[in-house]
Each structure stands twice: as structure tokens, then as C-alpha cells.
Backbone of each chain as ProteinMPNN parsed JSONL, in Angstrom:
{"seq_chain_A": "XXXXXXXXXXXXXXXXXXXXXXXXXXXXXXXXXXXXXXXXXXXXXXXXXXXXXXXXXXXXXXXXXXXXXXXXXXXXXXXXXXXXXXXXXXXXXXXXXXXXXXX", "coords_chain_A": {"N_chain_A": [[239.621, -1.872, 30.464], [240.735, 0.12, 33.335], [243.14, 0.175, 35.336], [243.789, 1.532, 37.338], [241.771, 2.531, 39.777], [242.16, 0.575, 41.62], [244.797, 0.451, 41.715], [245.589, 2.801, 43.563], [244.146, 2.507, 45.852], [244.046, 2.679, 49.455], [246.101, 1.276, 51.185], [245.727, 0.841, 54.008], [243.399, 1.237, 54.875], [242.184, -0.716, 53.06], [242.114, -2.836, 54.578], [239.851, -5.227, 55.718], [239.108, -5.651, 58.272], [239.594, -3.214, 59.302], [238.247, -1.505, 57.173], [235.84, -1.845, 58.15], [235.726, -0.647, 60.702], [236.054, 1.729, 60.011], [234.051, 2.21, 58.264], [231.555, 1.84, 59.624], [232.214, 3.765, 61.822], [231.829, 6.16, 60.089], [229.367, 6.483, 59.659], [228.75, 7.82, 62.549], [229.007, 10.189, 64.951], [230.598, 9.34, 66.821], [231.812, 6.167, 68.474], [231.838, 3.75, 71.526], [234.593, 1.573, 72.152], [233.406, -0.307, 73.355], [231.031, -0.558, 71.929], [231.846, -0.905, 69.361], [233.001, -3.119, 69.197], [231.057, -4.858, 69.578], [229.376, -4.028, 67.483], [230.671, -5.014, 65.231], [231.856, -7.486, 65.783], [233.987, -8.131, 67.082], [237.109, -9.701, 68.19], [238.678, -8.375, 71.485], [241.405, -8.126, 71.016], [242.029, -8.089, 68.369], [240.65, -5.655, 67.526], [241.841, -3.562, 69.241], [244.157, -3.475, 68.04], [244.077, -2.972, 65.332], [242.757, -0.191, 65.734], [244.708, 0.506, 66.568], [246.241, 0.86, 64.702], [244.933, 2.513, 62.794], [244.863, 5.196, 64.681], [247.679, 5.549, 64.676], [248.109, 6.075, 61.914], [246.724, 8.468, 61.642], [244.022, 8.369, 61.517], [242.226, 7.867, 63.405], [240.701, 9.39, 66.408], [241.599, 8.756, 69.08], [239.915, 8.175, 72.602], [240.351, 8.196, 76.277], [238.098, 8.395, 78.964], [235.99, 8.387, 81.547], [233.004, 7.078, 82.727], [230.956, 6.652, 85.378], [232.471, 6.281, 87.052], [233.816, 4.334, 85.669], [236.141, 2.899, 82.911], [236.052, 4.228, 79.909], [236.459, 3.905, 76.688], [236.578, 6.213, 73.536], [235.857, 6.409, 70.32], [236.865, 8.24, 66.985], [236.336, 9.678, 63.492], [239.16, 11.227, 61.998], [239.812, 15.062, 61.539], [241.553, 14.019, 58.82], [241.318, 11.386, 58.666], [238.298, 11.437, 57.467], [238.848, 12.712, 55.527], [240.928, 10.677, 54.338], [238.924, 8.3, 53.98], [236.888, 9.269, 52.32], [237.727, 9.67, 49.907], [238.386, 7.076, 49.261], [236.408, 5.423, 49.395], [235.115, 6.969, 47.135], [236.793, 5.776, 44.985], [236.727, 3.25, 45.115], [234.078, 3.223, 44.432], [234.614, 4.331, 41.603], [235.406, 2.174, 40.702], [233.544, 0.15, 40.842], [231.908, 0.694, 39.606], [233.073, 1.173, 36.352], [233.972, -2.045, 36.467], [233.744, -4.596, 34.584], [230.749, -6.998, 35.074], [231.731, -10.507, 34.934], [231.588, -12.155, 32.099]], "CA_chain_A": [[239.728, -1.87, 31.923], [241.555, 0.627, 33.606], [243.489, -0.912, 36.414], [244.32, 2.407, 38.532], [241.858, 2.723, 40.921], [242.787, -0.422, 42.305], [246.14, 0.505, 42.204], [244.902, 3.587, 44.285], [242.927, 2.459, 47.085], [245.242, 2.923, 50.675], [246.086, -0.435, 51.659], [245.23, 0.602, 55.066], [242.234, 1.214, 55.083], [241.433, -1.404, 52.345], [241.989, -4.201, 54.787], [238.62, -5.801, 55.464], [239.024, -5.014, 59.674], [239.341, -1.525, 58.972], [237.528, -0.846, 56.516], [234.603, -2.34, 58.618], [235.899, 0.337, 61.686], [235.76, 3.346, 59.572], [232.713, 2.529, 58.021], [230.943, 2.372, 61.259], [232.522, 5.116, 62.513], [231.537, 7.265, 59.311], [228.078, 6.657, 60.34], [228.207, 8.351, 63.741], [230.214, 10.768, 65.924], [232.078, 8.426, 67.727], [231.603, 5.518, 69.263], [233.066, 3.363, 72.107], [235.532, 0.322, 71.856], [232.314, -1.684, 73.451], [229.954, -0.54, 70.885], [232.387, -0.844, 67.985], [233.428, -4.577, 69.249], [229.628, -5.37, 69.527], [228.506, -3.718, 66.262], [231.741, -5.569, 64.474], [232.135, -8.813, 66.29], [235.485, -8.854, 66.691], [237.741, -9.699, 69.24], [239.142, -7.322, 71.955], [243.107, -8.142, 70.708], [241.775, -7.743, 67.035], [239.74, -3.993, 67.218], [242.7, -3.011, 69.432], [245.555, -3.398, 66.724], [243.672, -1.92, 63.783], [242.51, 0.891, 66.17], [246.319, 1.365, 66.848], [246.957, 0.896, 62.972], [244.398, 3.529, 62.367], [245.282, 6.107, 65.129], [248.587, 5.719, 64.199], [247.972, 6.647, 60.756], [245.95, 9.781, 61.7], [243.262, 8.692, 60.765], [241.188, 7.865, 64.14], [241.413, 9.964, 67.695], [240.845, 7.863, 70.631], [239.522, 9.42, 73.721], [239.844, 7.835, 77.01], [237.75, 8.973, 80.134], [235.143, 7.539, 82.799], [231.851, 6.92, 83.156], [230.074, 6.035, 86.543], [233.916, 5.552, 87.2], [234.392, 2.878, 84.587], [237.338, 3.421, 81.88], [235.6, 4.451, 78.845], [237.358, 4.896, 75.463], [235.719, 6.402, 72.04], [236.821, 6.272, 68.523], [236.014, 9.178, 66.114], [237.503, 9.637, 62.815], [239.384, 12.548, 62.651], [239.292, 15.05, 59.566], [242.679, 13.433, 57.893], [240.775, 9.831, 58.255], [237.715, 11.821, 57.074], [239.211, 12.654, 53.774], [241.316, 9.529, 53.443], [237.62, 7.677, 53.86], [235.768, 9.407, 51.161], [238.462, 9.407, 48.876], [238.548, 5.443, 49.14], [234.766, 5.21, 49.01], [235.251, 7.551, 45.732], [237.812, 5.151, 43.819], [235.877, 2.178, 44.874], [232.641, 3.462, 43.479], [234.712, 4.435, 40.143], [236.001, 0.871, 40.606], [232.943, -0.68, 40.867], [231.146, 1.1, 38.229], [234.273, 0.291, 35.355], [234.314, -3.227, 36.156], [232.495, -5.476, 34.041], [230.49, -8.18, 35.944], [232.466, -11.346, 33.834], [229.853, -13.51, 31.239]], "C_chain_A": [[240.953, -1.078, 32.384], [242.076, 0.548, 35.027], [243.684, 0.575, 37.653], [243.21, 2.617, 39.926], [241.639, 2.109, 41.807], [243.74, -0.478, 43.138], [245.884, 1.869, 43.546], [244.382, 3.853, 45.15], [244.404, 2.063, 48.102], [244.571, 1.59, 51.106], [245.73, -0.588, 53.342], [244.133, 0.634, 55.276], [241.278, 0.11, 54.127], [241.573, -2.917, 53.073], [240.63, -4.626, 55.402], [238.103, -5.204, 57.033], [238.578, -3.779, 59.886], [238.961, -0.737, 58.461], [235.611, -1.03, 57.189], [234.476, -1.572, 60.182], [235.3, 1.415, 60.753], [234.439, 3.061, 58.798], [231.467, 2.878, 59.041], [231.032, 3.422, 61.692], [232.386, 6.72, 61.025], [230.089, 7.601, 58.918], [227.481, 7.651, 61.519], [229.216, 9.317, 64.26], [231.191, 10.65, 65.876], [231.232, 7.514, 68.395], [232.381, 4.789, 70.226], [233.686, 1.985, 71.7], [234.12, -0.61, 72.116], [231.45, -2.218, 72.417], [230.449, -1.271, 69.785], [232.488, -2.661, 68.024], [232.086, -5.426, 69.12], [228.898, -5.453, 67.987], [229.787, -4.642, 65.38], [231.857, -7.15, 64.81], [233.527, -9.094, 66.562], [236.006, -8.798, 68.353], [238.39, -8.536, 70.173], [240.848, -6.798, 71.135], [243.002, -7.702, 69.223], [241.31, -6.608, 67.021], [240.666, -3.462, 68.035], [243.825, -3.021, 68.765], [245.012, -2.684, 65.77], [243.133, -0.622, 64.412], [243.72, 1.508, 66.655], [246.755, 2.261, 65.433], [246.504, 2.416, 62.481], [244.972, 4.939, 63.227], [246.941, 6.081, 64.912], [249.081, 6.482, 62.834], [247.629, 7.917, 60.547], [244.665, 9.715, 61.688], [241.84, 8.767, 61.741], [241.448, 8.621, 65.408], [240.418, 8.862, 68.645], [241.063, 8.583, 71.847], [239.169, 8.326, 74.765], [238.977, 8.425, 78.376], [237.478, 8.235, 80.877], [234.353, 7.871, 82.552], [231.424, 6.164, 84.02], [231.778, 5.171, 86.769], [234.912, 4.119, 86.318], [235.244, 3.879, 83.569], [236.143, 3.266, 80.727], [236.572, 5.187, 77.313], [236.342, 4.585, 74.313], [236.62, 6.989, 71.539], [236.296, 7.356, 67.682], [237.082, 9.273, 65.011], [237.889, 10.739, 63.013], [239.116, 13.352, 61.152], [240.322, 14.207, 59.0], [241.414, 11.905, 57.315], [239.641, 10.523, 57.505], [237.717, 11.834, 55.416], [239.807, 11.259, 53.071], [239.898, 8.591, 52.889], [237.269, 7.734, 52.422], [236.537, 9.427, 49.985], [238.766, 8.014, 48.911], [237.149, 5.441, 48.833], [234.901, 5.948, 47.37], [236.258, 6.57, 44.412], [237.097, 3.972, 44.428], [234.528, 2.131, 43.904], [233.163, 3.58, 42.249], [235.076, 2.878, 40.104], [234.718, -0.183, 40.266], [231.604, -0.689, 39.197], [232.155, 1.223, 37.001], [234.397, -0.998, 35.412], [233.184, -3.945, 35.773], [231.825, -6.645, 34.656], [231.463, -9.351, 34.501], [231.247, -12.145, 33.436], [230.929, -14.709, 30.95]], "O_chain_A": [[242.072, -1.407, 31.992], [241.297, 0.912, 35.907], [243.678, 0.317, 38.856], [243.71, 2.841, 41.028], [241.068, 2.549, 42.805], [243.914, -0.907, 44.279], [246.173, 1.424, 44.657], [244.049, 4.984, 45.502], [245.417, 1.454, 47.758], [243.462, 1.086, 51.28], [245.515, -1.658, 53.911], [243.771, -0.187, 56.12], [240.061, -0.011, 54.263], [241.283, -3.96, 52.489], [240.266, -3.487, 55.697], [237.088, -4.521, 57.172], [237.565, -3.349, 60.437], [239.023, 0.461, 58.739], [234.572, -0.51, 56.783], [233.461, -1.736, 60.858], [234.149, 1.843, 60.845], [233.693, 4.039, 58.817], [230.729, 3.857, 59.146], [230.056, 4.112, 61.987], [232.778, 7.882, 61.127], [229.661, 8.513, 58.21], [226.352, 8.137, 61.588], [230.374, 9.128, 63.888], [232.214, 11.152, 65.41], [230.134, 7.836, 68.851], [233.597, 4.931, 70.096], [233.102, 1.35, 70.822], [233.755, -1.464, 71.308], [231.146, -3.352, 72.048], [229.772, -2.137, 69.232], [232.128, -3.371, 67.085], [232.079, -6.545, 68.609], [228.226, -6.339, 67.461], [229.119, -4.989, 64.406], [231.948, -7.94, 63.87], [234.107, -10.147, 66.295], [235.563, -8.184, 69.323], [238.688, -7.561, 69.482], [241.283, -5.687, 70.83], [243.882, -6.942, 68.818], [241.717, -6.211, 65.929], [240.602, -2.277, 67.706], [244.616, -2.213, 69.25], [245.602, -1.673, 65.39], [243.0, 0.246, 63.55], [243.841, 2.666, 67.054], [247.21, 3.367, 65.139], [247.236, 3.271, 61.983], [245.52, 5.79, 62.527], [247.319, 7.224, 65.173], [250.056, 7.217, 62.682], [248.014, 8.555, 59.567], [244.002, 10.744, 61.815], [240.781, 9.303, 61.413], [242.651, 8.561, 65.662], [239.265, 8.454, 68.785], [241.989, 9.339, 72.142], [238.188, 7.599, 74.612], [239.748, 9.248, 78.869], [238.262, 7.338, 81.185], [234.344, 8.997, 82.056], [231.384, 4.963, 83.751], [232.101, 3.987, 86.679], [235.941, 3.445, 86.366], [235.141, 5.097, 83.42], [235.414, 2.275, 80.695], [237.06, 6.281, 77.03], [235.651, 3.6, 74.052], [237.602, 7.67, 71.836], [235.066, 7.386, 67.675], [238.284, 9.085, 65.199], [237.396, 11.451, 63.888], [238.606, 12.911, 60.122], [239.696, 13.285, 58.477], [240.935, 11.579, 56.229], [239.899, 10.214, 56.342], [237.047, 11.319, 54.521], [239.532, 10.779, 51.971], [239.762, 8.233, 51.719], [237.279, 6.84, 51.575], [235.925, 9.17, 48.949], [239.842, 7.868, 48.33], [236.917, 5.466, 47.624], [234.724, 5.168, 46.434], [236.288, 6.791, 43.201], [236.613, 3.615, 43.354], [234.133, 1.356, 43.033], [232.449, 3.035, 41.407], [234.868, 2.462, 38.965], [234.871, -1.169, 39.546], [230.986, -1.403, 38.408], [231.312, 1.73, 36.26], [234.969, -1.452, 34.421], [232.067, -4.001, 36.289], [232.667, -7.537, 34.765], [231.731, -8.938, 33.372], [230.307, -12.606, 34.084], [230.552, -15.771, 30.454]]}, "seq_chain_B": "XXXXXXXXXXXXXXXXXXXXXXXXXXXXXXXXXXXXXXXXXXXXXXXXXXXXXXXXXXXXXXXXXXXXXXXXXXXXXXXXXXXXXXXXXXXXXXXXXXXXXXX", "coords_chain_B": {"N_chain_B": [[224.632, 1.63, 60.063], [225.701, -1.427, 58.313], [227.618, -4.056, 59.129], [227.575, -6.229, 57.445], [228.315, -6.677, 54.446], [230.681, -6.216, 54.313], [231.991, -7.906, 55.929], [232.054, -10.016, 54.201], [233.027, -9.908, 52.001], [235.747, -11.524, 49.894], [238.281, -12.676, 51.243], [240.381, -13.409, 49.476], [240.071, -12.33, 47.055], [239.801, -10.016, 48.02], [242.416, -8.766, 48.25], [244.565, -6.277, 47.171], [246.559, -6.741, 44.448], [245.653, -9.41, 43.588], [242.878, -8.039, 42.967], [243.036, -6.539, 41.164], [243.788, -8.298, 39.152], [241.894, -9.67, 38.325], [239.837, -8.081, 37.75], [240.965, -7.267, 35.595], [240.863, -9.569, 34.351], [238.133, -10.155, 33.65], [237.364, -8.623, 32.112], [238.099, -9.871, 29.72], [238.151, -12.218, 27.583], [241.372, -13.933, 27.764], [244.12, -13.437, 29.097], [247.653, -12.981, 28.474], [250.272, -13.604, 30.483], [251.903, -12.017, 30.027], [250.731, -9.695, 29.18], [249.327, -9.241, 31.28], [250.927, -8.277, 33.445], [252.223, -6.358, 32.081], [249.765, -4.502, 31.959], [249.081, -4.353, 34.655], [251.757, -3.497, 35.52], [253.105, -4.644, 37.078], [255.832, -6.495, 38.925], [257.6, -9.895, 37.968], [257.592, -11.778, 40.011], [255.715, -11.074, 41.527], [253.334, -10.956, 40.059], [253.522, -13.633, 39.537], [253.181, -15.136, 41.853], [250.589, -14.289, 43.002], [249.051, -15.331, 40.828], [248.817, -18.108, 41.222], [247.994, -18.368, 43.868], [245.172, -17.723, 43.056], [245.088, -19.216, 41.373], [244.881, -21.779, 42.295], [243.037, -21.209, 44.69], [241.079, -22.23, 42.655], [239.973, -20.201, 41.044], [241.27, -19.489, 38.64], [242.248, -20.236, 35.619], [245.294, -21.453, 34.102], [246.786, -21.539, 31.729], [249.633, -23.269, 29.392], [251.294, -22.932, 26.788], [253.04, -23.047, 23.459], [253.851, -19.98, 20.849], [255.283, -19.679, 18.439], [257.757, -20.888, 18.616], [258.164, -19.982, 21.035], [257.613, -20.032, 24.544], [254.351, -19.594, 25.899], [252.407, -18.329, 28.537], [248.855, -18.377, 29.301], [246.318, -16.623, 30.838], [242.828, -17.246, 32.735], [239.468, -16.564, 34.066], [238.246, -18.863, 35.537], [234.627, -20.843, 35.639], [233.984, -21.338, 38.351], [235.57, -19.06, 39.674], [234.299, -16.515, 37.997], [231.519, -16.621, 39.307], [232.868, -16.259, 42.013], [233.917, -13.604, 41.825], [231.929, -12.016, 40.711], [229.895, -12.315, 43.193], [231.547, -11.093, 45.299], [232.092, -7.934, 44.003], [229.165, -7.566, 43.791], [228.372, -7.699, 46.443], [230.315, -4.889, 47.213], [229.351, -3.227, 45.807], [226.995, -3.323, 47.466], [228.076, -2.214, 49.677], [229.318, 0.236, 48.831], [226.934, 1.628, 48.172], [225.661, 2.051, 50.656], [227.404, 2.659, 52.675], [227.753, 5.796, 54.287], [229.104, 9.216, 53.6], [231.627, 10.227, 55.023], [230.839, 13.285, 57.205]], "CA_chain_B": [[225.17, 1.152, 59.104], [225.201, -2.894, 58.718], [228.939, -4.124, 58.583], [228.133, -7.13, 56.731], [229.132, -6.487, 52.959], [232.701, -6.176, 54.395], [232.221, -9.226, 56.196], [231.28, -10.98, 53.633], [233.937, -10.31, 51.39], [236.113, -12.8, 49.967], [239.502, -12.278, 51.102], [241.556, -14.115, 48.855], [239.795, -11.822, 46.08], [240.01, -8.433, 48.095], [243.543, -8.066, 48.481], [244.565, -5.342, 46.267], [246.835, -7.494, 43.581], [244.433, -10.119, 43.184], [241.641, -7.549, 42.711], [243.529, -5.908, 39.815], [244.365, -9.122, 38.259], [240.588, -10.354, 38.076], [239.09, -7.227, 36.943], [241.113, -7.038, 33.885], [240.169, -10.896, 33.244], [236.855, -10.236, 33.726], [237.035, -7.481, 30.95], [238.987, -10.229, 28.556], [238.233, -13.767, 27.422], [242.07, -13.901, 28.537], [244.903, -12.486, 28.566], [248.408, -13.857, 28.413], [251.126, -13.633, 31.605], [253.142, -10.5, 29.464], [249.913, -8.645, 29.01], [248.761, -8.927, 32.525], [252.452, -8.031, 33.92], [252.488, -4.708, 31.287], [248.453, -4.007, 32.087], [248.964, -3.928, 35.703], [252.762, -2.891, 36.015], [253.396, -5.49, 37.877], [257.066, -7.523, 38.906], [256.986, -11.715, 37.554], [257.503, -12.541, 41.07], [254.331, -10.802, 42.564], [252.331, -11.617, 39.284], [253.259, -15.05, 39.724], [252.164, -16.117, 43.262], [249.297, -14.11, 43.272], [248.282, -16.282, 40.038], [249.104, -19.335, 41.561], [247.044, -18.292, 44.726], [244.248, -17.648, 42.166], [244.747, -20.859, 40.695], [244.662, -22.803, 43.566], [241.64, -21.454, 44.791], [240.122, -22.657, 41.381], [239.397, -18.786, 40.496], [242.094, -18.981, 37.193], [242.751, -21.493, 34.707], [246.338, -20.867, 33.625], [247.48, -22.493, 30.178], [251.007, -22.922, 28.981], [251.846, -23.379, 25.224], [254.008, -22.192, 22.6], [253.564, -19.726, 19.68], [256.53, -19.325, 17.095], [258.501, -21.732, 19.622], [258.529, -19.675, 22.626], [256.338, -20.249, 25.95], [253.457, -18.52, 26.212], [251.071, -18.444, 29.425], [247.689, -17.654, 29.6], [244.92, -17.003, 32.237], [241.585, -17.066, 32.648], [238.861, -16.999, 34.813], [237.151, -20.203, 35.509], [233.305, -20.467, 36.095], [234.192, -20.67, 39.685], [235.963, -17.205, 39.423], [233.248, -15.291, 37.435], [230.777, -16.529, 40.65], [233.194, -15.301, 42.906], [233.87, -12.506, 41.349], [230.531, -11.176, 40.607], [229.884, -11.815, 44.31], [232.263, -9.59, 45.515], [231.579, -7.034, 43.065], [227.623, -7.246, 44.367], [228.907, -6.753, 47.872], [231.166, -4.098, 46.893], [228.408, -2.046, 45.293], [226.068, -2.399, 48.462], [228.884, -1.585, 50.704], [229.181, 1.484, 48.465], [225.721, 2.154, 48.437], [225.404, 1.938, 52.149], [228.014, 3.934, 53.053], [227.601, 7.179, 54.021], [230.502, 9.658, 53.176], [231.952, 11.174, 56.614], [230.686, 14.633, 57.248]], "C_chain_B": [[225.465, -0.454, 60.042], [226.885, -3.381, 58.091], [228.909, -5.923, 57.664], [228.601, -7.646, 55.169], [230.195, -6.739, 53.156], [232.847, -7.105, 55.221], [232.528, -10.038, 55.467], [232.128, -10.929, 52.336], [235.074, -11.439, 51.009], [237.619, -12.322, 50.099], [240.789, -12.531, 50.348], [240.59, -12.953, 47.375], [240.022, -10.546, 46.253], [241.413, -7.68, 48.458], [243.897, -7.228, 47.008], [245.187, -6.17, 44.673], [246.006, -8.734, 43.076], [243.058, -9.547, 42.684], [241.785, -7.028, 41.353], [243.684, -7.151, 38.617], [243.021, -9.676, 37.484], [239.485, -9.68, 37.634], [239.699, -6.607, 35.669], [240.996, -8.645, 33.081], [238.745, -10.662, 33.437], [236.426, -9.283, 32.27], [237.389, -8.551, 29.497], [238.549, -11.972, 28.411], [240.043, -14.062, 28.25], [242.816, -13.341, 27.95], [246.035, -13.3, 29.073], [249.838, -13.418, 30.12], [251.632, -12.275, 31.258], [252.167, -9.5, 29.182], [249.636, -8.416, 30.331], [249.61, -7.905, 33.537], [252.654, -6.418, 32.955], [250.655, -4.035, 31.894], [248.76, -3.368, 33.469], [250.39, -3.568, 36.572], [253.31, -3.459, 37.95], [255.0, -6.899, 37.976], [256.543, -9.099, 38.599], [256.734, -12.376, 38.607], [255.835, -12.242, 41.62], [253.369, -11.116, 41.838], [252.267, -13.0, 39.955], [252.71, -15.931, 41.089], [251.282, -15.457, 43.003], [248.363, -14.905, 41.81], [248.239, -17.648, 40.417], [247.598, -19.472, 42.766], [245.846, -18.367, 43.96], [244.042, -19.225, 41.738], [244.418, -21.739, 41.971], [243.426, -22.784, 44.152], [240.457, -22.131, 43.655], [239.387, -21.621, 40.485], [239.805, -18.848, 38.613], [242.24, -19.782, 36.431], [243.689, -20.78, 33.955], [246.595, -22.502, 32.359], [248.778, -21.879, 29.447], [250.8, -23.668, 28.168], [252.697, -22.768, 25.11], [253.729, -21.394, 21.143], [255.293, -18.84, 19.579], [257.513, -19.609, 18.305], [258.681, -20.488, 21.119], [257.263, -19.778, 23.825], [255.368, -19.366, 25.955], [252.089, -18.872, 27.312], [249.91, -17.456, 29.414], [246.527, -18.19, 30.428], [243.839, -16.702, 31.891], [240.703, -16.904, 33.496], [237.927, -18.149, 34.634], [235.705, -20.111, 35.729], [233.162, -20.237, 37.729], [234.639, -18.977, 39.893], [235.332, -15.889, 39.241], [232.061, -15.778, 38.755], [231.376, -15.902, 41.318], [233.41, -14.349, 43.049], [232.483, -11.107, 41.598], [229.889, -11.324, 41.863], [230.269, -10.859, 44.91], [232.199, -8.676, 44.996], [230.151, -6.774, 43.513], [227.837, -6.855, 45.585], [229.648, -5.405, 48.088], [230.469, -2.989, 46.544], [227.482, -1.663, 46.174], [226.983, -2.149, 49.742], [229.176, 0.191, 50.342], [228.342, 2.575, 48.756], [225.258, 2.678, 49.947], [226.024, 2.937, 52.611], [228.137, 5.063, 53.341], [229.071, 8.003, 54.033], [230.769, 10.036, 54.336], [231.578, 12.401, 56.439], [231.271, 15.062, 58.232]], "O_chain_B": [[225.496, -0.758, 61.234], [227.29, -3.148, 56.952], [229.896, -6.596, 57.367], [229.102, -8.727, 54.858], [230.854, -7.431, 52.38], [234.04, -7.33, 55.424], [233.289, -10.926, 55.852], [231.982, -11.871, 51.556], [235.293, -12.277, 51.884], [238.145, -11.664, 49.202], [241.901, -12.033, 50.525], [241.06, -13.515, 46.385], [240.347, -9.799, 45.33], [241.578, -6.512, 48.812], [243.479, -7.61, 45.915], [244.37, -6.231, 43.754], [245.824, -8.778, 41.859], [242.22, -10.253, 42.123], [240.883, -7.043, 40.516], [243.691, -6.926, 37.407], [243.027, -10.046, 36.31], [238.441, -10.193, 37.232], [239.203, -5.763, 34.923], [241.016, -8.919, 31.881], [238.249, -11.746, 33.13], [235.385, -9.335, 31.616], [237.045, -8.179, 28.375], [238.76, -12.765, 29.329], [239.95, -14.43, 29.421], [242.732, -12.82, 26.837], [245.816, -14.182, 29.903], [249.572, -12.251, 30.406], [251.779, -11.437, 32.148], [252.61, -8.381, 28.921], [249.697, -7.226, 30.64], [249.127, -7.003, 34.221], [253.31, -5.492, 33.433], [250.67, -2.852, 32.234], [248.746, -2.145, 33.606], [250.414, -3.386, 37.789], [253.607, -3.057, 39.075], [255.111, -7.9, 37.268], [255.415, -9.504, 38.879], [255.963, -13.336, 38.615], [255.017, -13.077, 42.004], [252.38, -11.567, 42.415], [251.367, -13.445, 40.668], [252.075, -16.979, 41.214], [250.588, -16.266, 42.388], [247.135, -14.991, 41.84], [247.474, -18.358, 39.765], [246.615, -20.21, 42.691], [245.273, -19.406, 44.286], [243.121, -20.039, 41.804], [243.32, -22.245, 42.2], [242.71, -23.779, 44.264], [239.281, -22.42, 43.878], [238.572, -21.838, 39.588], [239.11, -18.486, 37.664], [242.701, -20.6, 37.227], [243.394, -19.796, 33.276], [246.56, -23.732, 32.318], [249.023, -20.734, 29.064], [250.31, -24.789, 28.306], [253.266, -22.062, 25.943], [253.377, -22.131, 20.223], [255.985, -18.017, 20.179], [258.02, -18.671, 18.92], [259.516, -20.566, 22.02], [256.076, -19.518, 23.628], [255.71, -18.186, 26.031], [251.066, -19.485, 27.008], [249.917, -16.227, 29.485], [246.01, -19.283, 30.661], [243.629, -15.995, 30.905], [241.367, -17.318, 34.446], [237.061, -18.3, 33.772], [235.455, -18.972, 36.123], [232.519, -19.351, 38.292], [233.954, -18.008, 40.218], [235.489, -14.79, 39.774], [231.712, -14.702, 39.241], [230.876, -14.808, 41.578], [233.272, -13.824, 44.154], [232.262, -10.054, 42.196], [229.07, -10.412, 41.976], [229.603, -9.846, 45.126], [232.284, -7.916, 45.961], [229.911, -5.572, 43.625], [227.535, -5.707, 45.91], [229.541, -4.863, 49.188], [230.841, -1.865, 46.88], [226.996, -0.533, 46.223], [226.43, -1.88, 50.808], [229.238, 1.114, 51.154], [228.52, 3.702, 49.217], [224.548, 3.661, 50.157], [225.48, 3.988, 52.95], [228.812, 5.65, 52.496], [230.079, 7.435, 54.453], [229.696, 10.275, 54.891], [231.975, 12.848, 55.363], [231.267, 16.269, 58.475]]}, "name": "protein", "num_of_chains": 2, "seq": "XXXXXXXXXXXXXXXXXXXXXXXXXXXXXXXXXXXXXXXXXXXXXXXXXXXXXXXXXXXXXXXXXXXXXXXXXXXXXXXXXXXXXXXXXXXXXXXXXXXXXXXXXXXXXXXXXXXXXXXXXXXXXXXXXXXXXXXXXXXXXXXXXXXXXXXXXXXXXXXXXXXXXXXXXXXXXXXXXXXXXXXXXXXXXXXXXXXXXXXXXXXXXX"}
């Protein structure tokens, strides 16, 4: 068992919140805070901190405007988050395929 | 995409030190406190709570003896453990699967 790409995986994006944003969002475009809070379940105070955590990081651009005069904001990754993504999806998959189920 | 794999994770298993610790017992009938601590290049302090946490949930069965008079601990996973384990690990693979890479 080779423990590295454990050691390997970005602790930001490996927290369970955020890894459950950017997966979503590596599905589509972009979507908005409504969608994302709908398709996620999560609280407004909770998908606004890890959507800080993340645009903070680089890794998401948030875009506010209007629609039909309402405040509208959407999430897209950007490329940086792009690459960090698939390079986490890539050391999970070696992760998952090296570890032995336990007998 | 369906965010519940990464729901459905177990969080006391997916933090990164706990994940490392349980996929090299899963590879090992067990292994002793000074192997785990050289395997995963890991300080006694951060080994040691995150085995404790382990234990506590009922994931580890830790055993202290002595060979050629000095202390020697060793862990294990319990049958609880290898269930929870190999849960997470099944979620883990269709969160993989699912996933699409960002384009």
C-alpha cells in the first residue's frame, strides 16, 4: 500500500462540502447559488463560506448580475479549479483502485 | 450529476489522516504504532489522536504488549471498520465513476 495519493489529495477541495460544489459544477457551465443550494441541500450560511473558500482559492468565479431585476449570482469553475479538480479526481481514482477492499 | 456518494460519506473516515491510516490496515492483518508512524510519515501526536478517534468509533482495535521488554502497540481494523471501510471505498468508486472530468 502506497500511502501517497492520500497524502496528495488538496485538503480543500477534499472536504466533503466542496467537493460536492465542484462536482456539480464540473457537470455544467455554471450554475446559480439557488440551483447549487437546491441541487446540494445545504444551507445558505454553509454554500456561502465554501463558495468564499473556493473563490478564494482560485478555484471558482462568481458572477453577480440581475434577472427580471432580482440579484442573481453564478458559480463556474474557473480553469485553475478546472485543473485542481481533475487532478483530485485522478489521485482518487489511483487511490481507489490500490486500495484493497479489507477481508 | 447526483451529489449523493459525497453525502454519504463517512466523515470520521474521509478526513485525509484517518484515510491513510485505514488503507494501509486494510492492506495488513496489522501493523504496529512504529510501522504506521514510518509508513505514513506521520508525528506520535497526530498518529495518536487520530487512532484514538478510530478507536472510539469502534473502527480500530489497538493492543498494547511487550516484545523483548519494551511496549509495543498494535492496530487493527475491527469488523466494524472493514464495513465501514468498504463502504466508503464503494462510494468513493461511484463518486469516481460519476464524475465527469471538467472540460
Amino acid at each position: 500500500m502506497n500511502p501517497d495519493p492520500v497524502r496528495q489529495l488538496d485538503r480543500l477541495i477534499h472536504e466533503k462540502g466542496r467537493l460536492a460544489i465542484l462536482s456539480v459544477l464540473a457537470a455544467s457551465p455554471e450554475l446559480s447559488f439557488t440551483e447549487l443550494r437546491n441541487l446540494l441541500e445545504m444551507t445558505d450560511g454553509n454554500l456561502s463560506v465554501h463558495i468564499r473558500t473556493l473563490q478564494e482559492a482560485g478555484y471558482l468565479a462568481v458572477t453577480k448580475s440581475f434577472r427580471k431585476r432580482k440579484p442573481l449570482t453564478t458559480c463556474a469553475l474557473t480553469p485553475a479549479g478546472k485543473i485542481a479538480f481533475t487532478q483530485y479526481l485522478d489521485l482518487l481514482e489511483q487511490f481507489v483502485r490500490q486500495t484493497p477492499r479489507p477481508s
